[in-house]
C-alpha positions as CSV (number, residue, x, y, z in Angstrom):
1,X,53.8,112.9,-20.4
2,X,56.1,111.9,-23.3
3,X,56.5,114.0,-26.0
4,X,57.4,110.8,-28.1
5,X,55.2,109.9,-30.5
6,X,54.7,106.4,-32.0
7,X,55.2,106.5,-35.6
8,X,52.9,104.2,-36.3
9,X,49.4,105.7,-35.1
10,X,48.0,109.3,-36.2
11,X,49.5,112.1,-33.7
12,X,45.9,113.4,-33.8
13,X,45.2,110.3,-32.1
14,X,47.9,110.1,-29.5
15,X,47.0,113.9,-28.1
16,X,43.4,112.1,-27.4
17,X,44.8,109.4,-25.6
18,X,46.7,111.3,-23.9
19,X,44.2,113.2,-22.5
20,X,42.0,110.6,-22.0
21,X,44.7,109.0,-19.7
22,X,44.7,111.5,-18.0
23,X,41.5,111.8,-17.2
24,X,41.0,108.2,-16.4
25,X,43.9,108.2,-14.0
26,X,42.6,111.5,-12.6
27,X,45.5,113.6,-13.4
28,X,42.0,115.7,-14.5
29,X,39.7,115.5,-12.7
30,X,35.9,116.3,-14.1
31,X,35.0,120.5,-14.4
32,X,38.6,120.6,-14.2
33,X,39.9,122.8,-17.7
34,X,41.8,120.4,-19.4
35,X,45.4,122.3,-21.3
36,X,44.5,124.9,-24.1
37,X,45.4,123.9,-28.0
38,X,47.9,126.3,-27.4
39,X,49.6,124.9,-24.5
40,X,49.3,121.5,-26.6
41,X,51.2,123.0,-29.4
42,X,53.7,124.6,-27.5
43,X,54.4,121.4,-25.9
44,X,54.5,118.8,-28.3
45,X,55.5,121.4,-30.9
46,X,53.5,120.6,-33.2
47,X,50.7,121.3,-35.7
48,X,47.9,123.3,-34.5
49,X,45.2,121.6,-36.8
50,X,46.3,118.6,-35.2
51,X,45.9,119.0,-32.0
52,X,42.3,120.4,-32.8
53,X,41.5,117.1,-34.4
54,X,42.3,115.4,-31.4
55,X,40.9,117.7,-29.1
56,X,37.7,118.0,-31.3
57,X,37.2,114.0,-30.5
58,X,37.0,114.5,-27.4
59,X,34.5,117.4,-27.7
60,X,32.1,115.1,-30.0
61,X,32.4,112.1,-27.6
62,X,31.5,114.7,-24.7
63,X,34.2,114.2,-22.5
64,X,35.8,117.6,-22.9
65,X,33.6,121.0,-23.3
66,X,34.0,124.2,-24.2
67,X,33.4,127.3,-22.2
68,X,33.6,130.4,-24.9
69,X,36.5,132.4,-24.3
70,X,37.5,130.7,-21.5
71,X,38.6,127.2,-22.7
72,X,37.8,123.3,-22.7
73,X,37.1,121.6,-19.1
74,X,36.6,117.5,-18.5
75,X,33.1,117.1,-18.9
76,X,30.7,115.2,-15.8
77,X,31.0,111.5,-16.4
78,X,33.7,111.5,-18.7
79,X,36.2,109.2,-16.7
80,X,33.2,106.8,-16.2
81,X,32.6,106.9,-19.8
82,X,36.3,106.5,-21.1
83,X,36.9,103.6,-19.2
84,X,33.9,101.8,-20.4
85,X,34.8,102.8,-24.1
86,X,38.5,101.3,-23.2
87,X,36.4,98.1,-21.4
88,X,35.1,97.1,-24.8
89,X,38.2,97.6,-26.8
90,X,40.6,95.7,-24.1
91,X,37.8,92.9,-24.7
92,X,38.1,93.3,-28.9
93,X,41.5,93.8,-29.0
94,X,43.1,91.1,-26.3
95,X,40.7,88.8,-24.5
96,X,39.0,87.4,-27.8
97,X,42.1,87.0,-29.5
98,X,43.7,85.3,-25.8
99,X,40.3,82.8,-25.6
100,X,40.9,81.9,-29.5
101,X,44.9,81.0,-29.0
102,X,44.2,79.4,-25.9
103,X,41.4,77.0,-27.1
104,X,43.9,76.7,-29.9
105,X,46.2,75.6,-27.4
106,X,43.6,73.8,-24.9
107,X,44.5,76.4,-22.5
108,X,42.0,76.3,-20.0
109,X,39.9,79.2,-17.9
110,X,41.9,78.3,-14.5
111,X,45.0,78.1,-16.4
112,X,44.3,81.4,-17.7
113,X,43.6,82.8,-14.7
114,X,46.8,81.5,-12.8
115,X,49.4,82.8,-15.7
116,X,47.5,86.1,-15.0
117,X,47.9,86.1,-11.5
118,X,51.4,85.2,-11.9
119,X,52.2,87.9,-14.6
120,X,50.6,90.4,-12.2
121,X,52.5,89.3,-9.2
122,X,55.7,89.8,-11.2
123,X,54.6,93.1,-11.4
124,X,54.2,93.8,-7.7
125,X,57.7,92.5,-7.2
């Protein structure tokens, strides 16, 4: 983990994400306890109140829980959850926008599907 922030999103938000990636690529696994607010703060070094927010999210979308006086664990189902929430928003935030420019552009589906195969191999290279 980074203890960089980006300046141009809500630290609040970034903890959650954090978290959330690490629960998605199993860093934590489910009834795993996920790092105290504590250990968050002394970390990042930052605000208490703002880790609390984030950690709070996560609490009200029921993929972290509390156990009283003992701390907050990854609740059942919460990878399975997570990565459909991030599903949806990949589709909102990059694949409509990606069909609009390349109708634009009279991009077609195969064409689309071949610059992403070749972007991915890059990656594997």
């Amino acid at each position: 983990m980074s203890k960089a922030f980006d300046q141009d999103k809500p630290i609040y938000i970034q903890i959650r994400e954090k978290i959330e990636d690490q629960v998605i690529n199993k860093q934590l696994k489910e009834g795993e306890q996920a790092p105290s607010t504590n250990q968050l703060v002394n970390f990042y070094k930052i605000n208490h109140v703002t880790v609390a927010k984030g950690v709070s999210q996560l609490v009200d979308e029921g993929i972290l829980y509390k156990k009283r006086g003992i701390g907050m664990f990854v609740a059942e189902g919460a990878r399975e959850k997570l990565i459909q929430k991030r599903k949806k928003s990949f589709i909102e935030d990059y694949i409509i926008k990606l069909v609009q420019e390349a109708d634009k552009l009279e991009i077609t589906e195969s064409e689309i599907i071949s610059f992403i195969k070749k972007v991915k191999g890059r990656d594997k290279e």
